[in-house]
PDB file of N, CA, C and O in Angstrom:
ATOM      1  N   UNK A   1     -34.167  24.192  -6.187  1.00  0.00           N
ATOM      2  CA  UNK A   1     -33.531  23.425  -5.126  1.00  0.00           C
ATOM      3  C   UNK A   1     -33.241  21.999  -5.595  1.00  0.00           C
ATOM      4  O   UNK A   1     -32.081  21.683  -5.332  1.00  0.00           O
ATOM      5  N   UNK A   2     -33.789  21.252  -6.075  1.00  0.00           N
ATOM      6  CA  UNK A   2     -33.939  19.927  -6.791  1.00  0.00           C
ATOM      7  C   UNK A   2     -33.260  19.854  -8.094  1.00  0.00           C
ATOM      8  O   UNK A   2     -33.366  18.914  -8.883  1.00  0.00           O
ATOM      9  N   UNK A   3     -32.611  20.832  -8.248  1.00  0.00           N
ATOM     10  CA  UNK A   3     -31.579  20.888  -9.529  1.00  0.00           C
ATOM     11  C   UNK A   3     -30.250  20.803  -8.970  1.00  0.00           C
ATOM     12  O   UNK A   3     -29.337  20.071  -9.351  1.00  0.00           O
ATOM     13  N   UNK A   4     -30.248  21.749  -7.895  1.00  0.00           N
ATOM     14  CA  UNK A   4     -29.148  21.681  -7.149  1.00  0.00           C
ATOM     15  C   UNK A   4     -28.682  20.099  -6.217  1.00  0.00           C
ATOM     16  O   UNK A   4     -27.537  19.654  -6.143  1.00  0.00           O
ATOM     17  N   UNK A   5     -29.702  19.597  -5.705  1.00  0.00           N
ATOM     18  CA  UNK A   5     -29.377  18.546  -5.790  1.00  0.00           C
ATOM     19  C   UNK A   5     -29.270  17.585  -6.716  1.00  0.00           C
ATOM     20  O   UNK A   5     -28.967  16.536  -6.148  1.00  0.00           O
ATOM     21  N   UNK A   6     -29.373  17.448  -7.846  1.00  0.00           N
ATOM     22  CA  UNK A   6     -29.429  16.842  -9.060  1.00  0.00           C
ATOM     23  C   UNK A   6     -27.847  16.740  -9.366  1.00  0.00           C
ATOM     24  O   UNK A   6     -27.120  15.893  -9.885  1.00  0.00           O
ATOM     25  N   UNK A   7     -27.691  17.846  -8.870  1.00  0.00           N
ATOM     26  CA  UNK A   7     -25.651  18.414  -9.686  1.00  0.00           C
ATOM     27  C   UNK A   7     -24.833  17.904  -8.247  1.00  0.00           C
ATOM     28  O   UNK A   7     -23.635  17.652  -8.371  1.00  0.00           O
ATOM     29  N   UNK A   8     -25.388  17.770  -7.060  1.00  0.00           N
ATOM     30  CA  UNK A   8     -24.294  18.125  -6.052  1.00  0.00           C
ATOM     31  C   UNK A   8     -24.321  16.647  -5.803  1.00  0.00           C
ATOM     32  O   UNK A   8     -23.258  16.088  -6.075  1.00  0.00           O
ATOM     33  N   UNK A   9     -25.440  15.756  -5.276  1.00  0.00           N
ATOM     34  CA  UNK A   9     -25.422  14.569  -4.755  1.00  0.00           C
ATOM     35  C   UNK A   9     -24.207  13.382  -5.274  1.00  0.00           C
ATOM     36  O   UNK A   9     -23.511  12.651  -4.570  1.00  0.00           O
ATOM     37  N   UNK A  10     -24.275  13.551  -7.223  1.00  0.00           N
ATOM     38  CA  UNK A  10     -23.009  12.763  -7.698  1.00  0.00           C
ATOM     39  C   UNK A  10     -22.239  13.211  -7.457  1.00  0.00           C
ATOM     40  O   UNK A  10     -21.498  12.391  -6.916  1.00  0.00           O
ATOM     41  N   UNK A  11     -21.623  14.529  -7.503  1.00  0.00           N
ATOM     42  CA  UNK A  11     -20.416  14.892  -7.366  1.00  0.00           C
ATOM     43  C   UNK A  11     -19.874  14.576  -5.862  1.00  0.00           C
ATOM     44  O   UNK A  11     -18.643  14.578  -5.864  1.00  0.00           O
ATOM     45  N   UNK A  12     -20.443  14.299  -4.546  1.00  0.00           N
ATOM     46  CA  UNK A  12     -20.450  14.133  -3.499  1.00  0.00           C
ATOM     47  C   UNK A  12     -20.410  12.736  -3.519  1.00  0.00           C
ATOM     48  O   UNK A  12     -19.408  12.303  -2.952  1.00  0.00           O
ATOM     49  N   UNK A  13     -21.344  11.665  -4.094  1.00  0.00           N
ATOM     50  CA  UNK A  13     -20.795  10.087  -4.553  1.00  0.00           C
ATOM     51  C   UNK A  13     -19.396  10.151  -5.170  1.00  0.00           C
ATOM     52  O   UNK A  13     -18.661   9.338  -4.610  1.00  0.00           O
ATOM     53  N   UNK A  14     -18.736  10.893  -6.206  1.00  0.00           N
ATOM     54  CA  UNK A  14     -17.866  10.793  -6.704  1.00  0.00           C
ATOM     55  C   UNK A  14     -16.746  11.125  -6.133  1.00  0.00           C
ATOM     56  O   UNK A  14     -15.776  10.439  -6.454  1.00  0.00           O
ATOM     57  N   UNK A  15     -16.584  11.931  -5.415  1.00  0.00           N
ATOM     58  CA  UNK A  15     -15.488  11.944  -4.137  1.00  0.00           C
ATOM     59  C   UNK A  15     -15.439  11.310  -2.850  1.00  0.00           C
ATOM     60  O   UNK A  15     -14.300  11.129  -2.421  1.00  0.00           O
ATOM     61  N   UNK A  16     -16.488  10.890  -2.053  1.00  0.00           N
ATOM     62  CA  UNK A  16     -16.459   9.669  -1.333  1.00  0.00           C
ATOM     63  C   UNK A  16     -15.775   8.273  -2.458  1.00  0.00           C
ATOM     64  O   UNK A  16     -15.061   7.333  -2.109  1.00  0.00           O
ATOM     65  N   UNK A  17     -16.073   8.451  -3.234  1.00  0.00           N
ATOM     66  CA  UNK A  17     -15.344   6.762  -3.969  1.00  0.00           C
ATOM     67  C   UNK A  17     -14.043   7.271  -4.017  1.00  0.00           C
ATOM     68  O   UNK A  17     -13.189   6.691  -3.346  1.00  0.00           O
ATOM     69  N   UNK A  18     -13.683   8.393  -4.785  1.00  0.00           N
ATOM     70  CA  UNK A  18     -12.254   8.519  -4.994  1.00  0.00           C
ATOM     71  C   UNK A  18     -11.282   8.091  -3.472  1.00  0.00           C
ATOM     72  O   UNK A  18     -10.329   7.317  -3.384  1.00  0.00           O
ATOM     73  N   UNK A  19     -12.208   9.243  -1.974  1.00  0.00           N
ATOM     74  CA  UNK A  19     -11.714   8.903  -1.087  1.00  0.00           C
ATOM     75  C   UNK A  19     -11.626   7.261  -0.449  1.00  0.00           C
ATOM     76  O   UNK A  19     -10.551   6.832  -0.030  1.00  0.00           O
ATOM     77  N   UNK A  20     -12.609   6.602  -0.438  1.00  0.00           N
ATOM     78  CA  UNK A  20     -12.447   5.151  -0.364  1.00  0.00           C
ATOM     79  C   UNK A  20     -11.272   4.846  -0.900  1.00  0.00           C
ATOM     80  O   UNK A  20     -10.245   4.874  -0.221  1.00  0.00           O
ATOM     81  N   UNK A  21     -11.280   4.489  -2.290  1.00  0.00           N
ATOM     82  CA  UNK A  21     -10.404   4.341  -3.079  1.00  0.00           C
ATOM     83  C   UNK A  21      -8.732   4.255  -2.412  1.00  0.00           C
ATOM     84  O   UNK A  21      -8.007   3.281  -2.208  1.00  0.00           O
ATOM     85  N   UNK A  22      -8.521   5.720  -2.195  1.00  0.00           N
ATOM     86  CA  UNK A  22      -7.114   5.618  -1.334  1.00  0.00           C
ATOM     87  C   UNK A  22      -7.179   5.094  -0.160  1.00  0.00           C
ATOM     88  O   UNK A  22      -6.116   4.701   0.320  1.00  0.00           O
ATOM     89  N   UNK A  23      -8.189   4.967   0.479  1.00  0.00           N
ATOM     90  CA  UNK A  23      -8.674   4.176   1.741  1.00  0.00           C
ATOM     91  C   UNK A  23      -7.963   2.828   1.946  1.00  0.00           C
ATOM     92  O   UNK A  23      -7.061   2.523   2.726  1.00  0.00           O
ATOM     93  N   UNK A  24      -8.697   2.033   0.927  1.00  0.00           N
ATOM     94  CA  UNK A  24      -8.678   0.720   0.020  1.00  0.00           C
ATOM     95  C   UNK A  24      -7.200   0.360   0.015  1.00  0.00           C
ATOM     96  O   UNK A  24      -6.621  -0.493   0.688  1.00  0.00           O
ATOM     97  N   UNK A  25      -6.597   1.415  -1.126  1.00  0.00           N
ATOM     98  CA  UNK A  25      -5.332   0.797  -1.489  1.00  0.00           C
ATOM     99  C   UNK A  25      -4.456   0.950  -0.301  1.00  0.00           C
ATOM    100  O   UNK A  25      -3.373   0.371  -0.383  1.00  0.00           O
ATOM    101  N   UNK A  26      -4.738   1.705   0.936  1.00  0.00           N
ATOM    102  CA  UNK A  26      -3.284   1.960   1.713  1.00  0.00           C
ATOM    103  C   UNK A  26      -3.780   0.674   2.824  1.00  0.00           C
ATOM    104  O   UNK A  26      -3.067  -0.005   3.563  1.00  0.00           O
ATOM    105  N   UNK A  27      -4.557   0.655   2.719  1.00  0.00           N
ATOM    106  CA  UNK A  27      -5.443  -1.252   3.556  1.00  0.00           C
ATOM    107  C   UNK A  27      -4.657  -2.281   3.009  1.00  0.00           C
ATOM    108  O   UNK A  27      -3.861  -3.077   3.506  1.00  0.00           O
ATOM    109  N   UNK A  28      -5.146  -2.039   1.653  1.00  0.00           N
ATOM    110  CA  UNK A  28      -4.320  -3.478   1.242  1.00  0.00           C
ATOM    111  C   UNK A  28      -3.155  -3.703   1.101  1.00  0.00           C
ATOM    112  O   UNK A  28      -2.881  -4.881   0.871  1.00  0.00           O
ATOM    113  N   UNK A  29      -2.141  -2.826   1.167  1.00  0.00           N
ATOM    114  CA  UNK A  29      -0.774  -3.200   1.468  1.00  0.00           C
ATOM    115  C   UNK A  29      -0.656  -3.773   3.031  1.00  0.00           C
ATOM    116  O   UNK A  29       0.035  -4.772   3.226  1.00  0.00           O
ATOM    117  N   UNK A  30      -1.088  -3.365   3.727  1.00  0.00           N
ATOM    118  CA  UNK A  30      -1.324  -3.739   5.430  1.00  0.00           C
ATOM    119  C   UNK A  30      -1.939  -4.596   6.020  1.00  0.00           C
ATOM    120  O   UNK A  30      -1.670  -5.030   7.140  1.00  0.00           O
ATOM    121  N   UNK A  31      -2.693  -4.871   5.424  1.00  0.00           N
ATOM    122  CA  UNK A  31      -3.416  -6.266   4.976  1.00  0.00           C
ATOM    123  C   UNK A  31      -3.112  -7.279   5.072  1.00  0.00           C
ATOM    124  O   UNK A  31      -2.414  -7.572   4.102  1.00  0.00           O
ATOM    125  N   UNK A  32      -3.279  -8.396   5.998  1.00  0.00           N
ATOM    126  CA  UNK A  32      -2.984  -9.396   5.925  1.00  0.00           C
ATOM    127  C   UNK A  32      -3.398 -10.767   4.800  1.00  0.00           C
ATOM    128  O   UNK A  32      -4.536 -11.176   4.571  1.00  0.00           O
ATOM    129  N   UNK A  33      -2.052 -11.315   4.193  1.00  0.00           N
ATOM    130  CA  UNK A  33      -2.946 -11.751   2.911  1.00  0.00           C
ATOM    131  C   UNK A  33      -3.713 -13.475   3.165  1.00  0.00           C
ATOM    132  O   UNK A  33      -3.342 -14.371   3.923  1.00  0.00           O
ATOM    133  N   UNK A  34      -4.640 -13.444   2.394  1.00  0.00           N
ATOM    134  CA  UNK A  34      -5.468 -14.508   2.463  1.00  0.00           C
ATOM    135  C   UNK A  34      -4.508 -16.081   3.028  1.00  0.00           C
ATOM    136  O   UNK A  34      -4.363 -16.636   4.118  1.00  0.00           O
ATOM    137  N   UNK A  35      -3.987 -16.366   1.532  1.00  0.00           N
ATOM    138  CA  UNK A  35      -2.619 -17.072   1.594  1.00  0.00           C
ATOM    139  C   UNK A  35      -1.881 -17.242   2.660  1.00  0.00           C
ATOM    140  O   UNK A  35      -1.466 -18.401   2.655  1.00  0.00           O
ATOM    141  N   UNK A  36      -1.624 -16.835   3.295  1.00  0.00           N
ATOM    142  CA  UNK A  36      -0.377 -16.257   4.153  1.00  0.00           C
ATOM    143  C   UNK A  36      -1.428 -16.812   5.790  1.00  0.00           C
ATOM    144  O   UNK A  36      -0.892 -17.286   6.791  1.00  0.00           O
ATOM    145  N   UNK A  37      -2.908 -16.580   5.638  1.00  0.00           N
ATOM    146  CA  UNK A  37      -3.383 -16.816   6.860  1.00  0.00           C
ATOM    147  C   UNK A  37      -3.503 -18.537   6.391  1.00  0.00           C
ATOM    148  O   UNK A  37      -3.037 -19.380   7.158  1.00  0.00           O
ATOM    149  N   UNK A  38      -4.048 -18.886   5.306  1.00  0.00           N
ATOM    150  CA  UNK A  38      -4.271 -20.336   4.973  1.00  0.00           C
ATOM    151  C   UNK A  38      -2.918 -21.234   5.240  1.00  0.00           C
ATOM    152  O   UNK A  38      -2.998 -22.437   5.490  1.00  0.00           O
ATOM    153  N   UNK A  39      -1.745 -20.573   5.168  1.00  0.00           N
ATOM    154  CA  UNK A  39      -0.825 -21.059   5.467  1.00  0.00           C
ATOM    155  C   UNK A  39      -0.346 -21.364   6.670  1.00  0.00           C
ATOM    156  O   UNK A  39       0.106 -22.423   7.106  1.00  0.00           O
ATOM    157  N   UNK A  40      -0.535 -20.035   7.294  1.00  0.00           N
ATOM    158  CA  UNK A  40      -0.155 -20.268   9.100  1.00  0.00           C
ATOM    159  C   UNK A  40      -1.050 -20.991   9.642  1.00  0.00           C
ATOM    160  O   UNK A  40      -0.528 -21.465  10.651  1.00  0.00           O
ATOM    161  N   UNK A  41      -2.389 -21.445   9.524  1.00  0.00           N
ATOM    162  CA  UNK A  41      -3.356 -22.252  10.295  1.00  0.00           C
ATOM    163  C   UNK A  41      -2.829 -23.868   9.790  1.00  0.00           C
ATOM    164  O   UNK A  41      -3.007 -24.887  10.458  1.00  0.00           O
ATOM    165  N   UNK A  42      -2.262 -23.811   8.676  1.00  0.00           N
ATOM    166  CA  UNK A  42      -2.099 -25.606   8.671  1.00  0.00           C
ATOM    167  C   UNK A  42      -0.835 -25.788   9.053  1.00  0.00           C
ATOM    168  O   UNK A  42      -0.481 -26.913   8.698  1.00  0.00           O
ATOM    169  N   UNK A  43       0.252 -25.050   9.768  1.00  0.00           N
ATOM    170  CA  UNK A  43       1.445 -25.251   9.894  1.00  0.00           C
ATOM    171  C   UNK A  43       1.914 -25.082  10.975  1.00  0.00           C
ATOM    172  O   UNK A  43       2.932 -25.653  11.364  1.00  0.00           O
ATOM    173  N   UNK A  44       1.096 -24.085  11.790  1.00  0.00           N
ATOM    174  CA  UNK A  44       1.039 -23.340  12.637  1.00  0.00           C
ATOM    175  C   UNK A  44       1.976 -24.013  14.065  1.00  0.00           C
ATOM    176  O   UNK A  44       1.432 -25.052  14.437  1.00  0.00           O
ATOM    177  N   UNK A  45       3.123 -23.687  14.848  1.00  0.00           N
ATOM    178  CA  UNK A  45       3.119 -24.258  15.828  1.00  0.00           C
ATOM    179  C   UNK A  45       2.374 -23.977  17.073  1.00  0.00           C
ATOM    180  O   UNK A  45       1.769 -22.905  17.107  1.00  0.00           O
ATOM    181  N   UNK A  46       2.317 -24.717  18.047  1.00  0.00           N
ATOM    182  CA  UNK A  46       1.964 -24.163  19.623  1.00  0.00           C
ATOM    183  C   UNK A  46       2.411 -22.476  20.027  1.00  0.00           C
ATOM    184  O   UNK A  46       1.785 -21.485  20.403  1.00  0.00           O
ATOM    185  N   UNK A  47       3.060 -22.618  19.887  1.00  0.00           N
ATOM    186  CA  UNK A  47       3.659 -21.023  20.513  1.00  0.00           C
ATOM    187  C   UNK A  47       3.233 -20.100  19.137  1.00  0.00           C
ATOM    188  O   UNK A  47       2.333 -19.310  19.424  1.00  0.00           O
ATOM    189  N   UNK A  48       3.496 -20.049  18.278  1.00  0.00           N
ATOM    190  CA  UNK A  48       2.358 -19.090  16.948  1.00  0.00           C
ATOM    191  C   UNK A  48       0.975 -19.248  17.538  1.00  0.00           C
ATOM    192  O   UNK A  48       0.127 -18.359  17.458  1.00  0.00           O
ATOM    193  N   UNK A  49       0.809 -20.234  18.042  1.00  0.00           N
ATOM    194  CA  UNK A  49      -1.026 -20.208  18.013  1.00  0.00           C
ATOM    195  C   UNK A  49      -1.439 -19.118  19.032  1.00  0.00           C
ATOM    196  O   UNK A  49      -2.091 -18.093  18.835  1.00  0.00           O
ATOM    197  N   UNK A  50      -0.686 -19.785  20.602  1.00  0.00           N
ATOM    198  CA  UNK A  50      -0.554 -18.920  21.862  1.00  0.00           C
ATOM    199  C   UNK A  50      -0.235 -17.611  21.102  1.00  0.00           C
ATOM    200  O   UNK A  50      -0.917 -16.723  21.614  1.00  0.00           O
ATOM    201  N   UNK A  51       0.455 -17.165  20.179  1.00  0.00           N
ATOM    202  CA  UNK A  51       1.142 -15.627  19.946  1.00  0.00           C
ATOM    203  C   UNK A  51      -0.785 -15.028  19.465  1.00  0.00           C
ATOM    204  O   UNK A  51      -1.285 -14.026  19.976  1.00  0.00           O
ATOM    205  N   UNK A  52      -1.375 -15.738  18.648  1.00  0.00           N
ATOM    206  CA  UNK A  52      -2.268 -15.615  18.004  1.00  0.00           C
ATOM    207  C   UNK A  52      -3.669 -15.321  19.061  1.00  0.00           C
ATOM    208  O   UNK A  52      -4.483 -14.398  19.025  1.00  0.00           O
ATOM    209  N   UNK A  53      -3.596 -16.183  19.736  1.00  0.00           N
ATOM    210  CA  UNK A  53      -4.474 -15.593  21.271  1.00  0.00           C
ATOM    211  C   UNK A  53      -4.607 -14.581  21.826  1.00  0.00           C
ATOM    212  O   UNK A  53      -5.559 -13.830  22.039  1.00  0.00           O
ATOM    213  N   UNK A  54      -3.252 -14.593  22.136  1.00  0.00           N
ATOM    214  CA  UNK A  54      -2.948 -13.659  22.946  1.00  0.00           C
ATOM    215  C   UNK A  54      -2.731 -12.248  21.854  1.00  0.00           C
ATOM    216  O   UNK A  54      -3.614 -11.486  21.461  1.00  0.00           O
ATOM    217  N   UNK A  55      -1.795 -12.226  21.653  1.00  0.00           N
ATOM    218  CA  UNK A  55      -1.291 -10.636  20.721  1.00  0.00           C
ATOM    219  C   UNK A  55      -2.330 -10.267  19.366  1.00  0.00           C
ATOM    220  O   UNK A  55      -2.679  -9.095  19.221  1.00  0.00           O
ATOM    221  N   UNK A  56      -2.819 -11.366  18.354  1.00  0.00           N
ATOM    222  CA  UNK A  56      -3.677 -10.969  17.104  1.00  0.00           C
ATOM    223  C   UNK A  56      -2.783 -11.612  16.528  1.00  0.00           C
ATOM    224  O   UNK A  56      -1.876 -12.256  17.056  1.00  0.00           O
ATOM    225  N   UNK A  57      -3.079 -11.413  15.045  1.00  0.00           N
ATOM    226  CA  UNK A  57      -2.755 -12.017  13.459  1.00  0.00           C
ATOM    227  C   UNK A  57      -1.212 -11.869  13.283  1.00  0.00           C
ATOM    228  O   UNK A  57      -0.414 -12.653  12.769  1.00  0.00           O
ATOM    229  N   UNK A  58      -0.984 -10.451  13.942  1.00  0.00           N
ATOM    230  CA  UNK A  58       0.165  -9.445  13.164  1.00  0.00           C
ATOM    231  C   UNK A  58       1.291 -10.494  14.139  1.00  0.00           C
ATOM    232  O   UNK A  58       2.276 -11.031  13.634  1.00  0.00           O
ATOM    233  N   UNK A  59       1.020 -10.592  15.160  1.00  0.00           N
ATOM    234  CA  UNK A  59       2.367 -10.728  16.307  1.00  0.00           C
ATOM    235  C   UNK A  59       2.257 -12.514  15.607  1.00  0.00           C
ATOM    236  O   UNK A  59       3.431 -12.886  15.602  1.00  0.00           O
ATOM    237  N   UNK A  60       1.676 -13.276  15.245  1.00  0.00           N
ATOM    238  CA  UNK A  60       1.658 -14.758  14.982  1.00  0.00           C
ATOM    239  C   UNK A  60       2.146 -14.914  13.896  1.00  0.00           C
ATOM    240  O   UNK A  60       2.984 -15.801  13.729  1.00  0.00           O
ATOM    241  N   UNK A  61       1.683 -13.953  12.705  1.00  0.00           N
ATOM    242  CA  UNK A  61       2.574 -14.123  11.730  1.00  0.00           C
ATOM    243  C   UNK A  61       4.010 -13.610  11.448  1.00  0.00           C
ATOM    244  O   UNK A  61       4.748 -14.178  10.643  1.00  0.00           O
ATOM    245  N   UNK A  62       4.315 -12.678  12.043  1.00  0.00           N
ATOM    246  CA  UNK A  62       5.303 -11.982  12.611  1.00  0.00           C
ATOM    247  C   UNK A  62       6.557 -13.568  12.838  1.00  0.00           C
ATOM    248  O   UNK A  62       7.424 -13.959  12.057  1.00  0.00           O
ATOM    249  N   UNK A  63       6.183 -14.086  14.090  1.00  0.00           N
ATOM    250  CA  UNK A  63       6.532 -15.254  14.104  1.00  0.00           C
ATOM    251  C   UNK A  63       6.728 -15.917  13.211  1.00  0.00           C
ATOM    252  O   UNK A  63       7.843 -15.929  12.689  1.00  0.00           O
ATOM    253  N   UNK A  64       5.759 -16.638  12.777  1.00  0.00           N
ATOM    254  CA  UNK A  64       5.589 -17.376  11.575  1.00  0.00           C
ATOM    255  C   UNK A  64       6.900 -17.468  10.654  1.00  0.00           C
ATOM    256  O   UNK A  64       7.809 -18.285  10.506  1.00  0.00           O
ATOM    257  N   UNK A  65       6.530 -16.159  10.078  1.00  0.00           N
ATOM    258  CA  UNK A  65       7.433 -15.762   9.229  1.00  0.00           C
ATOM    259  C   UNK A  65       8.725 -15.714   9.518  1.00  0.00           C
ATOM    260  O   UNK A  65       9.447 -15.961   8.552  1.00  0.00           O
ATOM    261  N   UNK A  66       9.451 -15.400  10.866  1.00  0.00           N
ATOM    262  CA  UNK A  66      10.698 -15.833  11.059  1.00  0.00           C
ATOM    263  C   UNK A  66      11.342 -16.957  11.170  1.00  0.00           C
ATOM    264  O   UNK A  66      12.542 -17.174  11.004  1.00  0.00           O
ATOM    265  N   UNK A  67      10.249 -17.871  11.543  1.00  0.00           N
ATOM    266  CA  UNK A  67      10.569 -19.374  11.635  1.00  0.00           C
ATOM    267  C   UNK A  67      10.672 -20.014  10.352  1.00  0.00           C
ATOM    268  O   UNK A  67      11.391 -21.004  10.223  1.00  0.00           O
ATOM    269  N   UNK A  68       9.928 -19.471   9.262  1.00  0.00           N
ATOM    270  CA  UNK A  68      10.016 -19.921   8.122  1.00  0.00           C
ATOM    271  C   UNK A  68      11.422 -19.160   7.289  1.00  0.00           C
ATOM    272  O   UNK A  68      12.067 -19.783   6.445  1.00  0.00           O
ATOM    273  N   UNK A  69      11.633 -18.234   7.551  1.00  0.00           N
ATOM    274  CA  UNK A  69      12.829 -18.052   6.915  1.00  0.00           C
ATOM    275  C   UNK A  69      14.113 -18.488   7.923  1.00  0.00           C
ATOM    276  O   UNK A  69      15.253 -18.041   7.795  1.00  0.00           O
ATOM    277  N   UNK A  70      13.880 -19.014   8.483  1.00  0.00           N
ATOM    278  CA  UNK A  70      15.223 -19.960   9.622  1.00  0.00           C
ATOM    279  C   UNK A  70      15.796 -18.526  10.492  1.00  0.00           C
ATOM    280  O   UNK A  70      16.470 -18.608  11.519  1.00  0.00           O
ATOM    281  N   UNK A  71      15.588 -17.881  10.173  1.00  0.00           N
ATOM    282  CA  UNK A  71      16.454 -16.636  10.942  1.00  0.00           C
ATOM    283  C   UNK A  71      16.251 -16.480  12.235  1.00  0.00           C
ATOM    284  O   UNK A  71      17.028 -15.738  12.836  1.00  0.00           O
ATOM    285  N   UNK A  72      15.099 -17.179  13.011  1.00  0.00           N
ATOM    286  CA  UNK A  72      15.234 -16.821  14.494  1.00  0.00           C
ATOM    287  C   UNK A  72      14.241 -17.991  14.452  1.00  0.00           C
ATOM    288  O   UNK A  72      13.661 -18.382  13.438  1.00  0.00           O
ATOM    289  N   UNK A  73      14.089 -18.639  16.038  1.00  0.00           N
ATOM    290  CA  UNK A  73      13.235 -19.192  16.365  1.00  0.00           C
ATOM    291  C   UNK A  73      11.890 -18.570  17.310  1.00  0.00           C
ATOM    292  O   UNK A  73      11.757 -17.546  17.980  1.00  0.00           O
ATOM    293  N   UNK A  74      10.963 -19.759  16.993  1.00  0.00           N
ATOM    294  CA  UNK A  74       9.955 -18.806  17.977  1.00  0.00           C
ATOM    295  C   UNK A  74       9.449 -19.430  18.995  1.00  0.00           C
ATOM    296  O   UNK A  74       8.344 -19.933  19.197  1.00  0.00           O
ATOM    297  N   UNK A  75      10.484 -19.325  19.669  1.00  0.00           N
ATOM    298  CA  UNK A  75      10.372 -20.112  21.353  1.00  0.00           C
ATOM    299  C   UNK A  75      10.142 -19.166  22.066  1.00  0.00           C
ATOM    300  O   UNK A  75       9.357 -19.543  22.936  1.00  0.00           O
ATOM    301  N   UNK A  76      10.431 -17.972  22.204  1.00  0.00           N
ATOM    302  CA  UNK A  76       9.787 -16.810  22.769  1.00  0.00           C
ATOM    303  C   UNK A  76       8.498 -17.604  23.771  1.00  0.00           C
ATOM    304  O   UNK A  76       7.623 -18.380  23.387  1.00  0.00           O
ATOM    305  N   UNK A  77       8.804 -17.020  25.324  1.00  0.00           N
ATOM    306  CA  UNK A  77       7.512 -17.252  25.533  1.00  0.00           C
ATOM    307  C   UNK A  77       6.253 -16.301  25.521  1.00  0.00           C
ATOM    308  O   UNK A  77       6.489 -15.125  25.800  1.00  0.00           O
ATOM    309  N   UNK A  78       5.011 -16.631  25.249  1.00  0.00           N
ATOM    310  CA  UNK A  78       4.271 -16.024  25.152  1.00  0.00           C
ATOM    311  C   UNK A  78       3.440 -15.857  26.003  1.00  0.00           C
ATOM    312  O   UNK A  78       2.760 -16.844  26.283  1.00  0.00           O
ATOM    313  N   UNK A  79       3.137 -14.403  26.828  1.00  0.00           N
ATOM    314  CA  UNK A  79       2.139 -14.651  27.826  1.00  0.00           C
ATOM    315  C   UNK A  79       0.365 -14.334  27.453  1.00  0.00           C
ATOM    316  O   UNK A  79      -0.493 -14.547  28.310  1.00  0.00           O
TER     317      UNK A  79
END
């Protein structure tokens, strides 16, 4: 019995990591990046912040990011 676990336990570590692994990488594309948050907190306007309250990370930078590429403004109000 203790042999059998000897053989099965790594092989059972070794596919939990593999599975992490793809876990991991499909996270970090989705991921919000470090940078990108250090950036929106020192720049941040009123209405990004309110977006940030209210909605999370995604809907503020969302914003963010349009305001920084000039393509829309973010006067949107936010409830």
């Amino acid at each position: 019995m203790t042999a059998w676990l000897v053989i099965v336990v790594p092989i059972v570590i070794m596919f939990f990591a593999l599975f992490m692994e793809r876990v991991e990488a499909k996270l970090r594309h989705v991921a919000v990046q470090e940078n990108e948050v250090e950036e929106f907190l020192e720049s941040a306007r009123p209405e990004e912040v309110k977006a940030l309250y209210g909605h999370g990370i995604g809907r503020a930078l969302d914003m963010f990011r349009l305001r920084r590429r000039g393509r829309g403004t973010a006067r949107k109000r936010v409830r």
